[in-house]
LUMKOL-429302 format. One record per residue (C-alpha): residue in three letters; x, y, z. Coordinates in steps of 0.02 Angstrom, whole numbers, padded with zeros to 5 digits, always signed. Layout:
// LUMKOL-429302
ALAXYZ/...
***
This chain:
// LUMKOL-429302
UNK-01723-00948-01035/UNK-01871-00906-00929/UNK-01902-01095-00874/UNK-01703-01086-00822/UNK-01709-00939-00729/UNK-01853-00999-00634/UNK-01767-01164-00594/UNK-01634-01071-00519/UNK-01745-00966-00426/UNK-01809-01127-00341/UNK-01627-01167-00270/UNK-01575-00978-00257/UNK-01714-00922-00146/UNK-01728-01085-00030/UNK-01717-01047+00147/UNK-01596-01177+00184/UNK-01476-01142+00062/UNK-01488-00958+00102/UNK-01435-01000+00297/UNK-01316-01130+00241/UNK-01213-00997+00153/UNK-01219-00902+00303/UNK-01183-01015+00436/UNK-01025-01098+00322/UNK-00936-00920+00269/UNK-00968-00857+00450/UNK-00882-01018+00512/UNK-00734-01005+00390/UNK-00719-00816+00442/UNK-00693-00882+00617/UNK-00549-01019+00588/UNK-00460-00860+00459/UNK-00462-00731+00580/UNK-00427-00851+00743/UNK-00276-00908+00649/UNK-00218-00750+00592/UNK-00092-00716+00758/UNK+00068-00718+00673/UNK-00010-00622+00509/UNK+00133-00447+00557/UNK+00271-00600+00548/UNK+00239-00651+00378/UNK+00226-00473+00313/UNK+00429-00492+00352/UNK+00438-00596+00204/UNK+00368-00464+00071/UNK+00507-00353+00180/UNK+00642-00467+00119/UNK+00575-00477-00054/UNK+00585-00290-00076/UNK+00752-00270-00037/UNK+00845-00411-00098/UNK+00745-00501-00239/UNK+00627-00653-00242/UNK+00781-00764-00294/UNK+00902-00829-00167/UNK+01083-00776-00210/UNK+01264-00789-00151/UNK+01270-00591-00162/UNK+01089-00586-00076/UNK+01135-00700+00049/UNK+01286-00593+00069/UNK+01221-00436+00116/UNK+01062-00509+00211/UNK+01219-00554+00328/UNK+01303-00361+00325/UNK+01114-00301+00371/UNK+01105-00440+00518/UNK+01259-00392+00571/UNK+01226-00200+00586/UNK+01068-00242+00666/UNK+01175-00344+00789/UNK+01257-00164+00835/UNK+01112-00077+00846/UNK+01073-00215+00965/UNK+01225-00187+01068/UNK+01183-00003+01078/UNK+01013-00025+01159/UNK+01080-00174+01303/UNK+01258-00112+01314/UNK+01321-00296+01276/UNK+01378-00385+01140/UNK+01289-00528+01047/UNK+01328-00638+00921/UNK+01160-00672+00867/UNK+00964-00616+00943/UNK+00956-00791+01038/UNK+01085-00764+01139/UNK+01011-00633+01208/UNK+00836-00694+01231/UNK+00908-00851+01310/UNK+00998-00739+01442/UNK+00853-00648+01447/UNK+00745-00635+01646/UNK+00563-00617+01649/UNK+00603-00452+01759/UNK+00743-00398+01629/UNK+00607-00392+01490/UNK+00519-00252+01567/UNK+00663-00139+01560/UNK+00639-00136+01352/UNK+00497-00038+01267/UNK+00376-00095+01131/UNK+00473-00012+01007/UNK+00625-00098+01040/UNK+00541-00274+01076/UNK+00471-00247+00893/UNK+00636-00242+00846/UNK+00716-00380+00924/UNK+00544-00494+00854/UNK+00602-00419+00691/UNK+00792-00475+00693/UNK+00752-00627+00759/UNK+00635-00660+00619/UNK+00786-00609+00495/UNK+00919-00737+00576/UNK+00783-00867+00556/UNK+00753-00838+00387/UNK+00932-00813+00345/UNK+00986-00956+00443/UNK+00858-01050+00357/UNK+00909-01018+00186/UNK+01094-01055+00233/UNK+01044-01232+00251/UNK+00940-01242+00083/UNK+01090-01350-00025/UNK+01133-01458+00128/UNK+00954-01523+00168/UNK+00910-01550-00006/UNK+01075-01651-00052/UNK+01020-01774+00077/UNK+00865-01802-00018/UNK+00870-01976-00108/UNK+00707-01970-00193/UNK+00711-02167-00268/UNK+00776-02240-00107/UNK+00627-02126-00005/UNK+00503-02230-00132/UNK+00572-02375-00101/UNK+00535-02361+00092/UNK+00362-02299+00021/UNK+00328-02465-00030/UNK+00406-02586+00123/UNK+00297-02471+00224/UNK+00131-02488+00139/UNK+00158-02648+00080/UNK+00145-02652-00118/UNK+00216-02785-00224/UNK+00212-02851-00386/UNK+00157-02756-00520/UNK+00102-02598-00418/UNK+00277-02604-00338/UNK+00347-02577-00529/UNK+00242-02454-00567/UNK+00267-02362-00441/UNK+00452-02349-00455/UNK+00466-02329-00645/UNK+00354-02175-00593/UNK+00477-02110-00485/UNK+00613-02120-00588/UNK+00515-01995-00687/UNK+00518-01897-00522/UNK+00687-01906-00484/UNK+00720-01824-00654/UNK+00620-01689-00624/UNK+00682-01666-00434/UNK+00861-01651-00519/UNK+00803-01515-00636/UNK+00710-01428-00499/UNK+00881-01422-00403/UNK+00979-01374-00566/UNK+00847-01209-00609/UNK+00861-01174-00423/UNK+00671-01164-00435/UNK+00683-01194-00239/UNK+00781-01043-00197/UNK+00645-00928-00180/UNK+00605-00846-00029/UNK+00399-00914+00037/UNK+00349-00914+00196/UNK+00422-01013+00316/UNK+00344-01180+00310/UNK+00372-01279+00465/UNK+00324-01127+00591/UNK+00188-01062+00503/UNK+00125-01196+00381/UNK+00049-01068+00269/UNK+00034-01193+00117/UNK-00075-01333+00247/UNK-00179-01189+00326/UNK-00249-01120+00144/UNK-00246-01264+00013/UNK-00281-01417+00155/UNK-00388-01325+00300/UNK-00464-01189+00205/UNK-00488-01240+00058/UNK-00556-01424+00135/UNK-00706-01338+00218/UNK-00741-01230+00062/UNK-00738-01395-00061/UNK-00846-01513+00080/UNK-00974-01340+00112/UNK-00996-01335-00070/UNK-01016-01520-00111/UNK-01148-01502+00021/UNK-01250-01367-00047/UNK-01225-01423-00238/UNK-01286-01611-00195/UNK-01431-01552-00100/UNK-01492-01373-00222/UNK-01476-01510-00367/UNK-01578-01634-00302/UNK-01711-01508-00232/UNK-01712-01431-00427/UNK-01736-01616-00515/UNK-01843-01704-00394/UNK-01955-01541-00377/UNK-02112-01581-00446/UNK-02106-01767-00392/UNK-02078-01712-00218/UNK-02236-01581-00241/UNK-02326-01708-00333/UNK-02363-01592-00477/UNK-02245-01704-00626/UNK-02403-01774-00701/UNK-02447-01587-00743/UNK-02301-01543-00775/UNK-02229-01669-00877/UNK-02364-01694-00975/UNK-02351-01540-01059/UNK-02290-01465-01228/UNK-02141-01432-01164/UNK-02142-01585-01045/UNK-01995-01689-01034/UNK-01873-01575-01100/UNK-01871-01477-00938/UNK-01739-01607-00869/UNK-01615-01522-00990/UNK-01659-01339-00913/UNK-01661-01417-00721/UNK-01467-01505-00794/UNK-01425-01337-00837/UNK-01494-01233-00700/UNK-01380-01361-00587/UNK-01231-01328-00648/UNK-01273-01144-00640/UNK-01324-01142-00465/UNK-01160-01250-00426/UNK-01038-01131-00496/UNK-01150-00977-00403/UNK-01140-01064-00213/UNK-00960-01097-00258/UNK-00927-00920-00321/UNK-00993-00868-00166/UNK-00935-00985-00051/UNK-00738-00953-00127/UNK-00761-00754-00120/UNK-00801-00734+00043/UNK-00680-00837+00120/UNK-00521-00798+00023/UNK-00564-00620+00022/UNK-00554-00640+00209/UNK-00387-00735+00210/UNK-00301-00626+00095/UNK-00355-00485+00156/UNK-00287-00539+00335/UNK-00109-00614+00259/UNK-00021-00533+00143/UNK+00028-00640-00031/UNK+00064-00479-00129/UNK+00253-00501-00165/UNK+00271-00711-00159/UNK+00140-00724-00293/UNK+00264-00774-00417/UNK+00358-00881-00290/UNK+00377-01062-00343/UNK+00257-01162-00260/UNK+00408-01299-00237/UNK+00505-01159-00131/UNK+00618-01252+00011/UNK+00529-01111+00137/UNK+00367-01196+00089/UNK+00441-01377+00135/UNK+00296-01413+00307/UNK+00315-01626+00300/UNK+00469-01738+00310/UNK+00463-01740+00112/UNK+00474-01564+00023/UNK+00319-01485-00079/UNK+00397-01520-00281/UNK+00286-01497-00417/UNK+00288-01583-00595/UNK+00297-01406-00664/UNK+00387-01245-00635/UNK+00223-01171-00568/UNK+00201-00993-00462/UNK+00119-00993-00299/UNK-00020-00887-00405/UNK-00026-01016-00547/UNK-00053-01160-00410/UNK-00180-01069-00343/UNK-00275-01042-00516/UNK-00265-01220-00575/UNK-00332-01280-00405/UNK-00486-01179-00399/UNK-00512-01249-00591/UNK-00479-01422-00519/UNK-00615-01366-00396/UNK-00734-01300-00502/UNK-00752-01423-00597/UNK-00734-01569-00480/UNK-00892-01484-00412/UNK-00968-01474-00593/UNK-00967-01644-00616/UNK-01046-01725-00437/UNK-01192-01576-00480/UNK-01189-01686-00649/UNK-01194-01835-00562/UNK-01312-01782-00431/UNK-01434-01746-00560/UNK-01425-01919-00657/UNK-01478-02014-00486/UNK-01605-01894-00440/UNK-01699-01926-00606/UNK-01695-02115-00559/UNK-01710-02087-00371/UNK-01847-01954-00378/UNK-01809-01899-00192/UNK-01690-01777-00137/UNK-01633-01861+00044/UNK-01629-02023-00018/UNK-01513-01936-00158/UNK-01410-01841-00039/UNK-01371-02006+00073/UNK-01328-02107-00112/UNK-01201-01981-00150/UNK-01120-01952+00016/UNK-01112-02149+00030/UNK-01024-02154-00152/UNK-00920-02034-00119/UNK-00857-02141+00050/UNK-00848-02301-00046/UNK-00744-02228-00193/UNK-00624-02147-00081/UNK-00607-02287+00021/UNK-00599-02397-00145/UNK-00388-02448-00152/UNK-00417-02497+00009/UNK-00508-02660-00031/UNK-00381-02681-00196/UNK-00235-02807-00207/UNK-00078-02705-00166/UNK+00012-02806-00313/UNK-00093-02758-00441/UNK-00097-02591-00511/UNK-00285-02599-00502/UNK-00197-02526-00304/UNK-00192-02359-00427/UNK-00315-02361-00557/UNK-00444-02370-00431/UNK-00364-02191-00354/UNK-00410-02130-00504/UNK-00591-02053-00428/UNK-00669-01872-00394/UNK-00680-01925-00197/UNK-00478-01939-00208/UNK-00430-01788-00307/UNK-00576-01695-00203/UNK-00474-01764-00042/UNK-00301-01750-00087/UNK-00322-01566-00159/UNK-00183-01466-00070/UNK-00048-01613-00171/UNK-00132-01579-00332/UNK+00014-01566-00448/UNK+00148-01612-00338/UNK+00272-01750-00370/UNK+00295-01764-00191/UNK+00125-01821-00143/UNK+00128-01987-00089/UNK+00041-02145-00173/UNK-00041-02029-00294/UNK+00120-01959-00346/UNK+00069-01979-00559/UNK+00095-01851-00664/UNK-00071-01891-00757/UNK-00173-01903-00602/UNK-00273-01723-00613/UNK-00297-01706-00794/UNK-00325-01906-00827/UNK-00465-01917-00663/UNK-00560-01761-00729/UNK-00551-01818-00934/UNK-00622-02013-00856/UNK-00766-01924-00752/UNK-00796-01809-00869/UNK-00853-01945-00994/UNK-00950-02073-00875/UNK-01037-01904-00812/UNK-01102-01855-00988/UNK-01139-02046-01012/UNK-01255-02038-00843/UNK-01341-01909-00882/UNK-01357-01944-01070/UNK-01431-02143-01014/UNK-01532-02046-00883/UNK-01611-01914-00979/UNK-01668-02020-01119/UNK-01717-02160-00986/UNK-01819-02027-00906/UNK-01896-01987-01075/UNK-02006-02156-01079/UNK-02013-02190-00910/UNK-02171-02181-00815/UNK-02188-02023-00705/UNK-02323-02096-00585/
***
């Protein structure tokens, strides 16, 4: 236990990592609170929540319209005219007019108008999901990226899987839950694609280069004939392996509390937690967000930080199993930035009629990449309902392989 705490001690206390971690959660602190402008909007949401339900109903709907509508006369009352919805008075609205009205009553008219979008938007829910054809969508899918053959069949049988479970989506009315608005806000993008992007990259950054520095240590400070030649010798890789993966899951702890604590703190998730995650407010690209499950905004959020955590696990593992060969740290670093380019640019140089086009997405540099679509039917090209749970079991394996061939390698090797 000593040797392990003293191995993470190495990583712990280095200077760089120290003002990494600083200079990263300062940074994501920055793009949180610079993009927190419309944070009092979204707290209208957890206002609509309270009073008539997370579901969307008929009798909901119903008197969301009967509270629009006697904000519309308390609207009249305060311009003396009478309006048939919030825009047609903004529209008729002068620059010099707007100075007649006092913040108080501008905070109401922002907050009606807010209501009749989110009202309005909800209206529409059944009409712009019945024009969703999710089999002919993946057949355009594959005229416009060109897959044939083999892949093309795949890829289709696969969405007939979808299709079922877009059809039972609409049946449980698993949409019809009220989310942020997606296209004016595109709260889902800004956390689990920009935020959560720099967290995952600042991390793999730290974790490549703390576990390198830990197993190359003593080569680097020329003091492995010393060390490895004693007692306890070459059993130390096992401690450095484990004080890795320690150090990775601390940076990442950190690394995650900081910044979420900042963004949740500045936007308010308390009453959408148990939203579904395939909510028609959070629909942001021309395809809505539908996951393979029935899974909370809260339980997405849990099972991608697990995704996380142990993508990050397992490039520490593999990390360490080329730094025992490598014995430098930089040259380490560049080897595992360069893999992790190559295998995410890997289907790229596959045949598009083969399904070797998929199997080869089947890598940590895609799942890292394509994080904010983890579980999602609706996510493109990787759209498999296997894809998380089958790429983590397959690295999981060649990962204990690596460092299983490299420990024992290491074991006889010469440590000149």
């Amino acid at each position: 236990m000593r040797i392990f705490l003293h191995e993470c001690k190495k990583a712990l206390t280095s200077p760089i990592l120290i003002a990494l971690l600083i200079v990263f959660s300062a940074f994501n602190i920055f793009i949180i609170v610079s993009s927190s402008d419309h944070k009092k909007e979204l707290k209208m949401v957890n206002e609509i929540i309270d009073r008539y339900g997370r579901e969307i109903t008929e009798e909901s709907l119903k008197q969301f319209e009967i509270d629009i509508q006697s904000d519309l006369s308390g609207l009249t009352e305060i311009t003396g005219k009478q309006f048939e919805s919030i825009y047609d008075f903004l529209d008729g609205l002068s620059y010099e007019e707007q100075e007649l009205y006092s913040d108080k009553e501008w905070d109401f008219f922002n907050s009606l108008q807010l209501k009749e979008m989110y009202f309005s938007m909800a209206n529409s829910i059944d009409d712009s999901y019945a024009e969703i054809d999710v089999q002919d969508g993946a057949r355009g899918d594959l005229k416009g990226y060109g897959i044939s053959g083999k892949a093309a069949e795949t890829y289709l049988r696969e969405n007939e899987e979808f299709a079922k479970r877009f059809k039972e989506m609409i049946k449980n009315e698993e949409h019809k839950e009220w989310f942020f608005a997606g296209k004016p806000y595109f709260m889902h993008s800004f956390l689990f694609k920009t935020i959560f992007m720099h967290i995952i990259i600042e991390s793999l950054l730290l974790i490549v280069l703390m576990t390198a520095l830990i197993t190359t240590y003593e080569f680097e400070n020329r003091t492995q004939l010393l060390t490895y030649s004693t007692r306890r010798g070459r059993r130390l890789m096992k401690d450095k392996l484990a004080a890795s993966l320690a150090v990775s899951t601390v940076i990442s702890l950190f690394l995650f509390t900081i910044t979420l604590g900042t963004y949740f703190f500045l936007f308010d998730y308390s009453h959408v937690w148990k939203t579904s995650i395939s909510s028609a407010f959070n629909w942001e690209n021309p395809f809505p967000y539908v996951s393979w499950w029935d899974l909370s905004v809260g339980e997405f959020l849990v099972g991608v930080l697990i995704l996380v955590f142990i993508i990050q696990l397992l490039f520490s593992g593999l990390t360490f199993s080329l730094a025992v060969i490598v014995k430098n740290s930089y040259i380490t670093f560049f080897l595992v930035a360069t893999l992790f380019i190559l295998a995410w640019l890997l289907p790229t140089f596959m045949p598009k009629s083969s399904n070797l086009f998929f199997v080869s997405s089947y890598t940590l540099s895609t799942l890292t990449m394509a994080i904010s679509q983890s579980f999602m039917g609706s996510s493109g090209l990787i759209l498999f309902k296997n894809f998380e749970w089958m790429t983590i079991s397959y690295w999981t394996i060649i990962t204990i392989i690596f460092c299983t061939i490299t420990y024992k390698r290491f074991r006889k090797m010469d440590i000149q």
